[in-house]
N, C-alpha and C positions, 0 to 999 in steps of 0.2 A: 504493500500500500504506500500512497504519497499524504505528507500531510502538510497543510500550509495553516499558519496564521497570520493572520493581518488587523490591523486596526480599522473599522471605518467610520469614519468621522460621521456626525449629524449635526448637521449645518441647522438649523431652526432649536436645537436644544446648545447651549452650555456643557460644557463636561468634555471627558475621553471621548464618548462614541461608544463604539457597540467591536467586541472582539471575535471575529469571525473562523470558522477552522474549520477547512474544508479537508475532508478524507475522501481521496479515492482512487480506485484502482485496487480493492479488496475483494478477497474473496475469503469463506460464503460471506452471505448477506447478515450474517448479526455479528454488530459489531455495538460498541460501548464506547462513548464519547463523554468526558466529565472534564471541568476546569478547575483548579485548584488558584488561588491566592494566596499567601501568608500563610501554605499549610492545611486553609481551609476549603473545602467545598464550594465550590459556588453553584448555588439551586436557584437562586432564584432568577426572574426574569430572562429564564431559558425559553431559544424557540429553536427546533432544527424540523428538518425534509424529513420525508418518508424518505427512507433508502430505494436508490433508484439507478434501474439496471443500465448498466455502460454496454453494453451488446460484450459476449467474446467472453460470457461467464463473471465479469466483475459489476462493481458497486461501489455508489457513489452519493456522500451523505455531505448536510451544509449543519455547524452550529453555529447560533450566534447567542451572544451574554450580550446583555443590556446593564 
């Protein structure tokens, strides 16, 4: 699998933005995606894709933290 993070900014809010991490090129299809800060967990104001077929047997998931 490939995995990428990125920042992306939100231009109409103040703050960081939204930390994005994109997985793919996996195979099978479940896979577990978690963010960590200082140690801790970050649950909240999580939103990610249904995992979604690349053709050729792999998969390919989006998270984003708010």
């Amino acid at each position: 699998p490939s995995v990428s993070i990125s920042l992306v900014p939100v231009s109409s809010q103040p703050g960081p933005g939204r930390l994005l991490c994109s997985v793919m090129d996996f195979s099978p299809a479940q896979v577990q995606v978690r963010g960590f800060q200082g140690g801790q967990e970050l649950k909240g104001h999580v939103v990610a894709t249904d995992v979604v077929p690349n053709g050729g047997w792999t998969y390919q998931l989006m998270v984003i933290w708010e």
